[in-house]
C-alpha positions in Angstrom: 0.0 0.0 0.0 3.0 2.1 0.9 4.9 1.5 -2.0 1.5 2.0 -4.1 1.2 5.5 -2.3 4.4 6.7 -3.5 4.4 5.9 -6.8 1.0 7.5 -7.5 2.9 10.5 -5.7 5.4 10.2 -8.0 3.5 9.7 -11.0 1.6 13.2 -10.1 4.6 15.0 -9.5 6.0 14.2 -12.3 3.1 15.2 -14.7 3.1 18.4 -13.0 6.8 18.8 -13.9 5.9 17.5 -17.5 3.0 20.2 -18.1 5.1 23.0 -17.0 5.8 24.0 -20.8 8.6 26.0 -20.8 8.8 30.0 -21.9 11.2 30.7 -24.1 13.1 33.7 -25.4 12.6 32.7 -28.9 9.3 32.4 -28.9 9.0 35.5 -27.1 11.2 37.4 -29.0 12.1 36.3 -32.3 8.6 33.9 -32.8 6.2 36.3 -31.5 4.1 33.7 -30.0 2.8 35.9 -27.3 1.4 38.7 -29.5 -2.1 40.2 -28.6 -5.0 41.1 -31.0 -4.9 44.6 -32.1 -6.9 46.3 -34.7 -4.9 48.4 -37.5 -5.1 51.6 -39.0 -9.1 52.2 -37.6 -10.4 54.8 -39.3 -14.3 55.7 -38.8 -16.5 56.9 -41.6 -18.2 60.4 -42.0 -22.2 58.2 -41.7 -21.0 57.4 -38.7 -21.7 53.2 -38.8 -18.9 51.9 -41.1 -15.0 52.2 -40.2 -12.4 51.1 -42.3 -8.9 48.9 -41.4 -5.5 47.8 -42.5 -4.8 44.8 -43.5 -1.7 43.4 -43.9 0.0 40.3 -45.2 0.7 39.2 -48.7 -1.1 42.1 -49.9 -2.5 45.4 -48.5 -5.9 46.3 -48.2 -8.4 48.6 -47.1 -11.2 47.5 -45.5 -14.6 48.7 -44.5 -16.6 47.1 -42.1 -20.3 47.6 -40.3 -20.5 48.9 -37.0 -23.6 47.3 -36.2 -22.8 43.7 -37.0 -19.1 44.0 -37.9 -19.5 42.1 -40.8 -16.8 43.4 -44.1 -19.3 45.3 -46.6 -16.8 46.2 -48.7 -12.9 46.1 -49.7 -11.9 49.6 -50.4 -8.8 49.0 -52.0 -6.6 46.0 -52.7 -2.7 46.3 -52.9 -2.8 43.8 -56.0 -5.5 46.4 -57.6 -2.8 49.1 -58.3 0.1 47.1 -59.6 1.0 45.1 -56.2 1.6 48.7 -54.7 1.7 47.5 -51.3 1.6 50.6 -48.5 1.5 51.3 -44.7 -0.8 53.3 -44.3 -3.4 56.0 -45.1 -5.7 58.2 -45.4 -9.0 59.8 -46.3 -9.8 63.3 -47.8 -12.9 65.0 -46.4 -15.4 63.2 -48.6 -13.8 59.8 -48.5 -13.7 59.6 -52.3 -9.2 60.4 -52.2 -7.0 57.9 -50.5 -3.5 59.0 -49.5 -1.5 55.9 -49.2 2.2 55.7 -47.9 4.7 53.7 -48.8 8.3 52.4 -48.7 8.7 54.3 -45.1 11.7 55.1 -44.2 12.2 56.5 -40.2 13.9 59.3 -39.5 13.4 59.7 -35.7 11.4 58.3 -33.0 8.1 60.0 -34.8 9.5 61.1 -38.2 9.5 59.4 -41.4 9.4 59.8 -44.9 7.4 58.3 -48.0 6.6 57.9 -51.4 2.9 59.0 -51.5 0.0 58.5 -53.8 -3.5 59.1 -53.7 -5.9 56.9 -55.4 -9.2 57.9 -56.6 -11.8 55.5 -55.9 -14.3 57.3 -58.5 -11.9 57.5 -61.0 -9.9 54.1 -59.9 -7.1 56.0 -61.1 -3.7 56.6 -58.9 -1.5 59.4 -59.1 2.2 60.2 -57.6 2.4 62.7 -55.9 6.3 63.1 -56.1 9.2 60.6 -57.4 11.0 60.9 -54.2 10.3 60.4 -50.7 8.4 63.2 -48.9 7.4 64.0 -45.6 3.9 64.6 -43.6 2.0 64.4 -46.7 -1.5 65.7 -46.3 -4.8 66.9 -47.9 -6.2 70.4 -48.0 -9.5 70.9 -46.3 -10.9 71.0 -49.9 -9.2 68.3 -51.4 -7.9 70.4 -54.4 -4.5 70.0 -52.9 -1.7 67.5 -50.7 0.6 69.6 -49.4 4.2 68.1 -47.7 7.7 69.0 -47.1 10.3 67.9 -48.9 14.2 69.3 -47.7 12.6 71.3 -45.0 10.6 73.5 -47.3 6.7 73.2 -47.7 4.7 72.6 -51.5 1.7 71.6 -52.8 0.3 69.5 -55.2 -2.7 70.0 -57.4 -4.9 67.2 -57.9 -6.9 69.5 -60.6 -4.0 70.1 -63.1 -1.1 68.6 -61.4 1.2 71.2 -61.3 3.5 71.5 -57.9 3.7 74.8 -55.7 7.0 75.6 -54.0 5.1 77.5 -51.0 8.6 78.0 -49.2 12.1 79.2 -50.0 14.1 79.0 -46.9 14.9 75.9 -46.1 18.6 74.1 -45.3 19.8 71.0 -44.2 20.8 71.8 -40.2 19.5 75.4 -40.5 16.2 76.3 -41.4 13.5 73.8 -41.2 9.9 75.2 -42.6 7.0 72.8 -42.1 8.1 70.7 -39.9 10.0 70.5 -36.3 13.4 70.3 -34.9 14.8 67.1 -33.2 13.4 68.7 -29.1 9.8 69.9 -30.8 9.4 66.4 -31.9 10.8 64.2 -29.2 9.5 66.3 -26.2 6.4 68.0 -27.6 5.4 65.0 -29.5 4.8 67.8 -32.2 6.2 66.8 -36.0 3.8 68.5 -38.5 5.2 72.1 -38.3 2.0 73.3 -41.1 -2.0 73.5 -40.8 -4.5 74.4 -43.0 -7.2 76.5 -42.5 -10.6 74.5 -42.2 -11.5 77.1 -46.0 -8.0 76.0 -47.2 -7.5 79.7 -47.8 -4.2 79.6 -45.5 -1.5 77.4 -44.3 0.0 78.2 -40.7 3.9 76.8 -40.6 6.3 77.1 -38.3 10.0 78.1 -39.4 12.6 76.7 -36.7 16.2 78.7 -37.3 18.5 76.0 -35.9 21.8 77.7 -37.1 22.9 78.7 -33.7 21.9 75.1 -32.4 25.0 72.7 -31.1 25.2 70.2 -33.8 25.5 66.3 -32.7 26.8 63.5 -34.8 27.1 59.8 -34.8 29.1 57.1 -36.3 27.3 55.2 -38.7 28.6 51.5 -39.6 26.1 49.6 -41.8 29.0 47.2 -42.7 31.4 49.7 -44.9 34.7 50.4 -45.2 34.5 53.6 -43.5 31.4 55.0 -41.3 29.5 57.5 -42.3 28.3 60.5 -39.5 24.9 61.5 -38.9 24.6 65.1 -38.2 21.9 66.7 -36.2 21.3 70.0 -34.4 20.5 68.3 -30.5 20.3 71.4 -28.0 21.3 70.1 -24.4 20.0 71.4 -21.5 21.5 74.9 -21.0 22.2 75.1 -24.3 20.7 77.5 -27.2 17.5 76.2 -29.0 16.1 76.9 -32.1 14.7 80.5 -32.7 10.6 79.6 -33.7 8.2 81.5 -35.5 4.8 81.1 -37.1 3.9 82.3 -40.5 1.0 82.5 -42.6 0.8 81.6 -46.2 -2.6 83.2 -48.4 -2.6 80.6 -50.6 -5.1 83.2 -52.9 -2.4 86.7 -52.9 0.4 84.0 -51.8 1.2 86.9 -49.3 3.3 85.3 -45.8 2.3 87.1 -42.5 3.9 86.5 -39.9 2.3 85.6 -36.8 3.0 88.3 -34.0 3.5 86.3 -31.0 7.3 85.9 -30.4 9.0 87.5 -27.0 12.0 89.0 -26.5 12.5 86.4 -23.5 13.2 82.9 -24.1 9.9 80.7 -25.1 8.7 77.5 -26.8 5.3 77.6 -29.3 4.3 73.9 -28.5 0.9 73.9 -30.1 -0.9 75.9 -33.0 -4.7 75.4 -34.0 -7.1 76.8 -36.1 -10.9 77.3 -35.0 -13.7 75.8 -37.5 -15.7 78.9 -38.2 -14.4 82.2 -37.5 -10.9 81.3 -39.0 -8.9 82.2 -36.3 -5.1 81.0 -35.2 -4.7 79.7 -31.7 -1.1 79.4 -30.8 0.2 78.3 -27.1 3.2 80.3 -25.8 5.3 78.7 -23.0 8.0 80.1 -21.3 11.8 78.3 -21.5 11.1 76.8 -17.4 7.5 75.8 -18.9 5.9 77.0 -15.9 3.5 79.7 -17.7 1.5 78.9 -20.5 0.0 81.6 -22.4 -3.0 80.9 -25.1 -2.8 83.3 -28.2 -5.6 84.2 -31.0 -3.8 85.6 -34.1 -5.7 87.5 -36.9 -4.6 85.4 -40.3 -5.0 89.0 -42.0 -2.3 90.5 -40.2 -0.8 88.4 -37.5 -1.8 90.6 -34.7 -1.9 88.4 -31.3 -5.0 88.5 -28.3 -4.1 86.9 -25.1 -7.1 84.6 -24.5 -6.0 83.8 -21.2 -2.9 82.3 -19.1 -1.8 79.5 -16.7 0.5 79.4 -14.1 2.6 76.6 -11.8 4.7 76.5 -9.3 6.6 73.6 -10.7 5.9 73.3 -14.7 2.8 72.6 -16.9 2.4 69.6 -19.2 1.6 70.2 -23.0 -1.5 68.5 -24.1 -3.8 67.9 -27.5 -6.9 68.9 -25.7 -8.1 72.4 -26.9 -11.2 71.7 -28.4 -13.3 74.1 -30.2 -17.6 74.4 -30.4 -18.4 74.0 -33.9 -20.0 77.2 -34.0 -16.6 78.6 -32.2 -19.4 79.6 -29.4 -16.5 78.4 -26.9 -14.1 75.8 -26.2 -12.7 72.6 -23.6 -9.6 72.8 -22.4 -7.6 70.2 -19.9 -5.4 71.9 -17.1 -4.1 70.5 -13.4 -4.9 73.6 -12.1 -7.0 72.3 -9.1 -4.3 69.7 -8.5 -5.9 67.0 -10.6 -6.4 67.0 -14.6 -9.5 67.8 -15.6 -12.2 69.7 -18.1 -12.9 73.1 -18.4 -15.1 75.2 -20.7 -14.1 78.4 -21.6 -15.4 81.3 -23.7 -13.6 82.4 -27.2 -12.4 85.3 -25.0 -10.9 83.3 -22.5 -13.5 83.5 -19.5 -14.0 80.4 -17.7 -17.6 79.5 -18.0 -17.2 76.3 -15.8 -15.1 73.1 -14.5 -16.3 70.5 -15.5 -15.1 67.4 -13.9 -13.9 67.1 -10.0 -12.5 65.4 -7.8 -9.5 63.6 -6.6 -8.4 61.7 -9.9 -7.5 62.2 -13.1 -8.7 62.3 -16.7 -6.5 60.8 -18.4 -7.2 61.2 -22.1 -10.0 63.5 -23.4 -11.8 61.7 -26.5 -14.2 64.5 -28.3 -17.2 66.3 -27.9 -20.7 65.6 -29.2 -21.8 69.3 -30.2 -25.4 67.8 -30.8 -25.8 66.1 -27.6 -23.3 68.2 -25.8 -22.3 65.2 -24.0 -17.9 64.9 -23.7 -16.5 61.4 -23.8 -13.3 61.1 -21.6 -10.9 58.2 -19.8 -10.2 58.7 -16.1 -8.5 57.0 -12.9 -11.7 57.7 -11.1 -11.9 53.9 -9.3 -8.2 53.9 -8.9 -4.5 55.1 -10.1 -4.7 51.7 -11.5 -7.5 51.7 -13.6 -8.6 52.9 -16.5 -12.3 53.8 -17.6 -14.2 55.4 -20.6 -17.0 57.7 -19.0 -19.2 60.7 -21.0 -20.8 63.7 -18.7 -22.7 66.7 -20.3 -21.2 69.9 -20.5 -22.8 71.1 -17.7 -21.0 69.0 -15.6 -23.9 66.7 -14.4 -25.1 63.1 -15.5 -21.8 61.2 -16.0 -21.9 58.2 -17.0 -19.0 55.2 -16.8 -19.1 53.5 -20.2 -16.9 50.4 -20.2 -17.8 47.7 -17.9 -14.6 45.4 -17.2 -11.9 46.3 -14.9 -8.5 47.1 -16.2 -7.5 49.2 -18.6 -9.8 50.6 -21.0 -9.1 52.5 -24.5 -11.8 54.0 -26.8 -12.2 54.6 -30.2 -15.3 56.5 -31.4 -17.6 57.0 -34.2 -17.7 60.2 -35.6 -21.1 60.8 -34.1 -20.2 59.6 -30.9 -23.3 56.7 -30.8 -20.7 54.0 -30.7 -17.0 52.9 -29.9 -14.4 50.3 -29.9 -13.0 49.4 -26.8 -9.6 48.0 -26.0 -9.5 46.3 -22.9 -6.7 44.9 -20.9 -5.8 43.8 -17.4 -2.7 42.5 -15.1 -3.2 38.9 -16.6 -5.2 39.0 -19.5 -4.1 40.5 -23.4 -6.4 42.2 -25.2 -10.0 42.3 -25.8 -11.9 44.4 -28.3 -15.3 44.8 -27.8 -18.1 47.0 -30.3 -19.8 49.2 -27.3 -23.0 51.8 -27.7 -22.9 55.3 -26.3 -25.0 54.0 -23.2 -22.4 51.8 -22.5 -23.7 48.3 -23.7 -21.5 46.0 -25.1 -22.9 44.9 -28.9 -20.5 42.9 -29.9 -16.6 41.3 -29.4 -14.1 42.6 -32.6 -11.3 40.3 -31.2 -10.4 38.3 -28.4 -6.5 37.4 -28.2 -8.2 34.1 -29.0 -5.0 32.6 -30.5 -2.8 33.8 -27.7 -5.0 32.7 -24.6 -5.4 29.5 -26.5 -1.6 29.2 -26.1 -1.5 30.2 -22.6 -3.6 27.5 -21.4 -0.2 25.2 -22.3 1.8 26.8 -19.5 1.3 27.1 -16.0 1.8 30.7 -15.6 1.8 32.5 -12.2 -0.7 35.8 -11.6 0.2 39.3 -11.4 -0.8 40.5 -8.3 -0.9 44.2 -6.9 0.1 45.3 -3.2 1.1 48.5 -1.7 3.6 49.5 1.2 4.2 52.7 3.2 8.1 54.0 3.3 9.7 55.2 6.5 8.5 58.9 5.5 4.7 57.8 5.2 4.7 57.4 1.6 1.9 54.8 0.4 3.6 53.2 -3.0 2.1 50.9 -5.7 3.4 47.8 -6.8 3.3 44.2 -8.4 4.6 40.8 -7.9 4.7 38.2 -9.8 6.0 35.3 -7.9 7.7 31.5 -9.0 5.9 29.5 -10.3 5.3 27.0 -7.5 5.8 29.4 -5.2 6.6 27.7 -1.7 6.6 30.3 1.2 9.0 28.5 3.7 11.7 28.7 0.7 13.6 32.2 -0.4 13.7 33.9 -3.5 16.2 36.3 -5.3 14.3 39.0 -6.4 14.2 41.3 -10.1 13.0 44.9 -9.7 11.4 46.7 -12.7 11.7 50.3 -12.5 11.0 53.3 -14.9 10.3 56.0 -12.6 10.1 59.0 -14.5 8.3 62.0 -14.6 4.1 60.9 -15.1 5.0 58.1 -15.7 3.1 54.2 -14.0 4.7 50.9 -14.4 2.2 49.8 -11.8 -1.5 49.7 -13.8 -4.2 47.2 -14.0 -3.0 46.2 -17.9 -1.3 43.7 -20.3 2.6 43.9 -19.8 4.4 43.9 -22.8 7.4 42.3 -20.9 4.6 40.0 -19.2 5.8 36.6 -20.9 9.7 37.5 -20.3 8.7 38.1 -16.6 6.6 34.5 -16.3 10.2 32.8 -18.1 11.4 34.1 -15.1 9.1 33.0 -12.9 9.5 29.9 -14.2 13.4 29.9 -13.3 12.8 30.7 -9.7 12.1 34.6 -9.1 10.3 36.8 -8.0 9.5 39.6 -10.3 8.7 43.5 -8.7 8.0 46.8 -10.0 7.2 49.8 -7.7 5.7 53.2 -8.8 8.1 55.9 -6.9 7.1 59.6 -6.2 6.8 61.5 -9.8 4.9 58.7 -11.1 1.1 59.7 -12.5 -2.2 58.4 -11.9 -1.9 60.4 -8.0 -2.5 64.2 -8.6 -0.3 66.8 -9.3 1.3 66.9 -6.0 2.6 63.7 -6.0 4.2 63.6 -9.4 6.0 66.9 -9.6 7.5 66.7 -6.0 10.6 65.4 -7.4 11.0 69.2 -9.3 14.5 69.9 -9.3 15.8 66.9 -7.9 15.3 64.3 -10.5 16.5 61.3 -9.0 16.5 61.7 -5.7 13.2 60.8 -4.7 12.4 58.2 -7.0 15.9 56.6 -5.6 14.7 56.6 -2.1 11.6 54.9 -2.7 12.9 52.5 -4.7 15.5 51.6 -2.1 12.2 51.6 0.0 10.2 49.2 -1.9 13.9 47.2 -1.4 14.1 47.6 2.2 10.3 46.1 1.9 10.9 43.3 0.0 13.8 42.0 2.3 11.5 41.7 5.0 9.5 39.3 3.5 10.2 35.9 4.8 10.4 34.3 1.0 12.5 36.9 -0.1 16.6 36.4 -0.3 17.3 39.9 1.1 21.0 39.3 -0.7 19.6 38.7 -4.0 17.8 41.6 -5.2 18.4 43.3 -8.6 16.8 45.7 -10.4 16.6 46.5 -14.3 15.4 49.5 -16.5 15.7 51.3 -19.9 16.1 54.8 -20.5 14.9 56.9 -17.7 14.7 53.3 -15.9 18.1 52.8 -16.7 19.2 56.1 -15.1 17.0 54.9 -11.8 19.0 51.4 -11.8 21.9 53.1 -11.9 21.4 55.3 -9.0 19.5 52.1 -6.8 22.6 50.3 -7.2 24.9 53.2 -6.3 23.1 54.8 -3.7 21.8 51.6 -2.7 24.2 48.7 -2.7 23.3 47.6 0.8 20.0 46.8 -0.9 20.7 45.9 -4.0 23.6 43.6 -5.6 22.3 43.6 -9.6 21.6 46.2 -11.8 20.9 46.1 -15.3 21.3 49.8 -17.1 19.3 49.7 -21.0 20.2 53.2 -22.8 20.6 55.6 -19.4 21.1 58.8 -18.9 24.2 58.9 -16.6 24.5 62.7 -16.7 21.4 65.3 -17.0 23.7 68.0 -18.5 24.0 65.8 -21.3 20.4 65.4 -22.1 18.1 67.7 -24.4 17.0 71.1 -23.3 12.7 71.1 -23.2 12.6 67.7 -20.7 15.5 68.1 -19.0 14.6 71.9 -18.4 11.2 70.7 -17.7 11.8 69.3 -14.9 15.1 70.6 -13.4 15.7 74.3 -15.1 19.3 75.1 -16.7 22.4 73.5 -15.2 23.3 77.2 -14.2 20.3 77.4 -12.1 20.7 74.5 -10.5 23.8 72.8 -10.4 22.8 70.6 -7.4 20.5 69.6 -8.7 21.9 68.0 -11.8 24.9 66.9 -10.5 24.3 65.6 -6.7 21.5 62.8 -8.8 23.5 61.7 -11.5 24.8 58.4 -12.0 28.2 59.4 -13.0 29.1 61.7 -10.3 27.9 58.1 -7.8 30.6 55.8 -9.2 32.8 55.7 -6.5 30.0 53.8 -4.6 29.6 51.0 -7.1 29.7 47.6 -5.4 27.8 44.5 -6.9 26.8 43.9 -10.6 26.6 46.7 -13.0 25.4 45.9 -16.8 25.4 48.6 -19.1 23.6 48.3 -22.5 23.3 51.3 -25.1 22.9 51.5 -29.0 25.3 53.4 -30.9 22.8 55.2 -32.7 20.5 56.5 -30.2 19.4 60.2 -31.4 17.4 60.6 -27.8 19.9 59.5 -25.2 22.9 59.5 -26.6 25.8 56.7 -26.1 27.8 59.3 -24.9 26.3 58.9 -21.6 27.1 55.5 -21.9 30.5 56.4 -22.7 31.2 58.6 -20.2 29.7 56.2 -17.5 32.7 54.1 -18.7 35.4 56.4 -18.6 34.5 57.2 -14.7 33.9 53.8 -13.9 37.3 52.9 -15.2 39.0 55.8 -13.8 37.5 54.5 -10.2 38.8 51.1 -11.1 35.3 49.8 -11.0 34.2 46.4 -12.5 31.3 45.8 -14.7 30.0 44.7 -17.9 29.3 46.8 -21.4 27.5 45.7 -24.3 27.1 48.3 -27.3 24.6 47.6 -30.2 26.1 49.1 -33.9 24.0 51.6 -35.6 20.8 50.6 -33.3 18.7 53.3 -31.9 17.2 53.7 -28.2 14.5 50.9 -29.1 17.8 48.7 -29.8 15.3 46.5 -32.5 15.1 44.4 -35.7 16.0 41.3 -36.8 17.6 39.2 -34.2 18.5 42.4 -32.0 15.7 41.6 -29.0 16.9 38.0 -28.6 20.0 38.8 -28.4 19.2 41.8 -25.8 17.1 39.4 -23.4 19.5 36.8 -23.9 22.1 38.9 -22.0 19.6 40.4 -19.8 18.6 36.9 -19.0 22.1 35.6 -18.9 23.2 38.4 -16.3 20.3 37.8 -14.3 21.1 33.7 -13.8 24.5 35.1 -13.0 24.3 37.3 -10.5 20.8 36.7 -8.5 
């Protein structure tokens, strides 16, 4: 009986064994086996119950599909119907009869690219180029008469009527003038690369002109395999350092007269945002100040660029840059975002800058403002309402009264809406389960699921995966922090566990949210090899108020540092946690934050893995860095008593340092430099360097390879 007992034991604990398939970094990385349903290139029809998609594979197509069942009604156009032409993606004119389609993309930065573009007429069926070489932020005129785009930093047209091409500017150089689009710190911090709008009567074109003669040029090596590298040059201002000089102009495309836009200071200033209202023909243009702490809202006269102050905002510490002026159709009045009362929220305003009313309150945030239905006068928003954590789709009336939560699962919840506003596609998440897209109506009722990761939770059923699962902890100052675990698999409590942090850390942002992980399958691998996996959201993180995410002003770094250590000193008290075996890994900004964990904190911690950091803030670009911290000449502490590189005496334990060669954001000269001190404290660690890869450090094998290492440093060393 005895002997019976123990082999049926046996047996059991060997099938359990057995149907732990094993993760691996192929599959994750170079298979994509653990990809998640998305839906491509949505698009939503003017009759408001159609929307069109990309669809990709052996050809390209455009397809339109029916709201209300979701059934395809129609392919809009096939690659292999316009001689195998196979594009990326595109768009509609105003009356949906001219597609502009993109192809043979080439990037430029982390938002910039250029294209060969065409526009097919689907009355005609007849496809025209709109230029032999490749252009940049292509684009239809409100009338569709035109597509206007920059090509070698100056702005033209095209005419769809008689085909002839208009050279609107004359200015632009190569590292000197740009007109129509934005310098390298517009685009990367302001998320802004169009530099041109058209007036809703396509009677003018607003463009900005950036003068980046006086800018500190940057260059890198490039490799691709040659004899000899070639050098990419690029103007890059770092922080302290001389920007571009910016102004606005505005082209009559009737008397081709320019006028330029009277808005410029003689103090130092950014113009983040321009906008055109939908009636009255009016230029709104946002003025900030070089700390970013007042932002002023401008109305310029197209006729003769004379500037109104509409109104003004003010912070103590700086003021984030947002998408969300929205205008009345009837330019009666307009919405506006702001953290004014300490939280982000909706206000209305009058043209002339009187606040009518705020419109949502309350101690969370709304976290993305979707539209407004000028019919209903009902505005559709996400917030953090239930929780820093969660994200839900809600609609309230512009009076501020009968709100309304729209999704219905917890997690993370992202909307796409109809032009009308009586329906939208959600996108829902959570800690432990991908993607599902479900159709939903305006009252909130689900109609019908688009996609359902089907094929991926199909393959998740093969592996015994452990959950994600949220706690928080108060530090020694009082602070209550957010994290995650994710613990072995098999987790035993009497046994003890070395421990990887996550961190990023910076300025807004959450690791810490109720959502799919894209790094979820490389953490379960891990789980599966006997850790514990962590990620803490530190002071300066969002989701928590205003308060609580720019209380690290000034003093990037040291904050975020100490509660990380924190969220270490935590972890070590937990009886199945090896208090000598805890590491911590992070890329970019989280690869500054490792850095400084392990050298501040090397009592705490013995691993850290740094992915493209910045080591030094002086050596990082002038609108974040300033942002946050103000010039280097302001405040010297402050930039160098938190950087890495001034710490490296204080090394002990495992450093790994990870950069690309070509990264135009943060550059491998803070990589570089990191070396150089470390060596010159006679310092031990390791170095990898990727050739000619940029701060995503991607394609072809390149993200094996990465987590390979990663993963390979981690078995080492914890």
């Amino acid at each position: 009986m005895k002997l019976q007992l123990t082999f049926i034991i046996f047996i059991t604990t060997l099938s359990v064994v057995f149907s732990q398939k094993r993760i691996t970094k192929e599959d994750i990385f170079l298979n994509q086996k653990f990809n998640q349903d998305w839906v491509f290139g949505l698009n939503s029809m003017n009759d408001g119950v159609h929307y069109t998609t990309l669809k990709s594979g052996d050809t390209t197509a455009i397809e339109k599909f029916s709201y209300e069942n979701l059934e395809k009604v129609q392919t809009v156009l096939n690659s292999s119907d316009i001689q195998d032409l196979n594009f990326s993606n595109y768009k509609f004119n105003k009356n949906e009869n001219l597609i502009l389609l993109e192809t043979e993309t080439e990037n430029i930065y982390r938002h910039s690219k250029k294209s060969i573009f065409y526009v097919y007429n689907t009355d005609k069926q007849e496809l025209i180029k709109i230029f032999d070489k490749k252009i940049r932020l292509a684009d239809f005129s409100p009338n569709s008469k035109f597509v206007s785009y920059v090509y070698r930093n100056n702005i033209y047209t095209y005419n769809l009527e008689n085909g002839r091409t208009e050279k609107i500017t004359h200015k632009g150089l190569p590292n000197k003038i740009i007109c129509g689009a934005t310098d390298w710190v517009y685009e990367e911090e302001f998320a802004l690369v169009q530099g041109y709008q058209w007036s809703p009567n396509s009677e003018y074109i607003a463009y900005y002109i950036f003068d980046e003669s006086k800018v500190e040029e940057f260059s890198m090596d490039i490799f691709k395999g040659g004899l000899y590298p070639s050098q990419e040059r690029f103007k890059y201002p770092k922080a302290g350092q001389k920007n571009s000089k910016v102004q606005i102009n505005i082209f009559n495309t009737k008397t081709k007269e320019n006028i330029v836009a009277n808005v410029n200071k003689k103090t130092e200033h950014y113009l983040p945002r321009i906008k055109w209202t939908n009636q009255t023909n009016r230029l709104f243009i946002q003025r900030l100040n070089r700390h970013q702490n007042h932002l002023e809202l401008l109305s310029v006269n197209p006729t003769n660029g004379n500037a109104k102050l509409i109104f003004e905002e003010k912070d103590k510490y700086y003021i984030d840059i947002h998408d969300n002026l929205t205008f009345y159709k009837d330019d009666s009045g307009f919405l506006w975002t702001s953290e004014k009362d300490g939280y982000n929220h909706i206000y209305l305003f009058q043209m002339n800058g009187k606040e009518r009313r705020q419109i949502t309150k309350g101690k969370w945030e709304v976290t993305q403002f979707y539209g407004y239905d000028d019919v209903n006068k009902i505005l559709y928003y996400q917030s953090n309402e239930e929780s820093p954590l969660e994200k839900d789709i809600y609609r309230i009336n512009v009076w501020g009264r009968s709100k309304q939560k729209l999704s219905s699962e917890k997690g993370t919840n992202n909307a796409s809406f109809s032009k009308n506003y009586s329906l939208f596609i959600n996108t829902h998440s959570n800690a432990n389960s991908p993607n599902t897209i479900n159709l939903y109506n305006k009252k909130g009722e689900i109609l019908n699921t688009i996609k359902n990761s089907d094929k991926l939770r199909e393959t998740l059923k093969s592996y015994n995966l452990t959950k994600k699962d949220f706690f928080t902890f108060k530090t020694n100052d009082g602070i209550k922090l957010n994290g995650w675990m994710m613990k072995p698999t098999n987790f035993d409590e009497s046994k003890k566990y070395p421990v990887l942090m996550y961190v990023y850390g910076g300025p807004g942002s959450q690791t810490v949210t109720n959502s799919w992980d894209r790094h979820y399958m490389w953490y379960q691998m891990l789980c599966q090899q006997g850790y514990i996996v962590v990620s803490i959201d530190n002071r300066g993180t969002g989701g928590r108020g205003s308060e609580f995410k720019k209380c690290t002003y000034k003093e990037l770094g040291k904050l975020e540092t100490i509660d990380q250590i924190e969220g270490a000193k935590y972890l070590a008290k937990q009886s199945y946690v090896d208090k000598q075996k805890i590491g911590i890994w992070g890329w970019s900004y989280g690869g500054y934050m490792s850095s400084l964990c392990l050298l501040k904190g090397h009592e705490y911690f013995n691993t850290a893995i740094a992915v493209a950091p910045v080591t030094n803030w002086r050596f990082y670009d002038t609108i974040y860095t300033e942002r946050y911290m103000q010039t280097p000449e302001e405040n010297a502490d402050g930039y160098d008593l938190n950087s890495p590189i001034n710490h490296v005496d204080s090394l002990k334990g495992n450093y790994f340092l990870v950069h690309g060669s070509a990264d135009d954001n943060v550059h491998v000269q803070n990589t570089y430099e990191m070396v150089d001190a470390l060596v010159k404290a006679n310092k031990q660690f390791e170095l990898f360097i990727y050739p000619d890869k940029n701060h995503g450090i991607y394609g072809g094998n390149t993200r094996l390879h990465l987590f390979t290492q990663i993963t390979d440093f981690i078995t080492k060393n914890l």
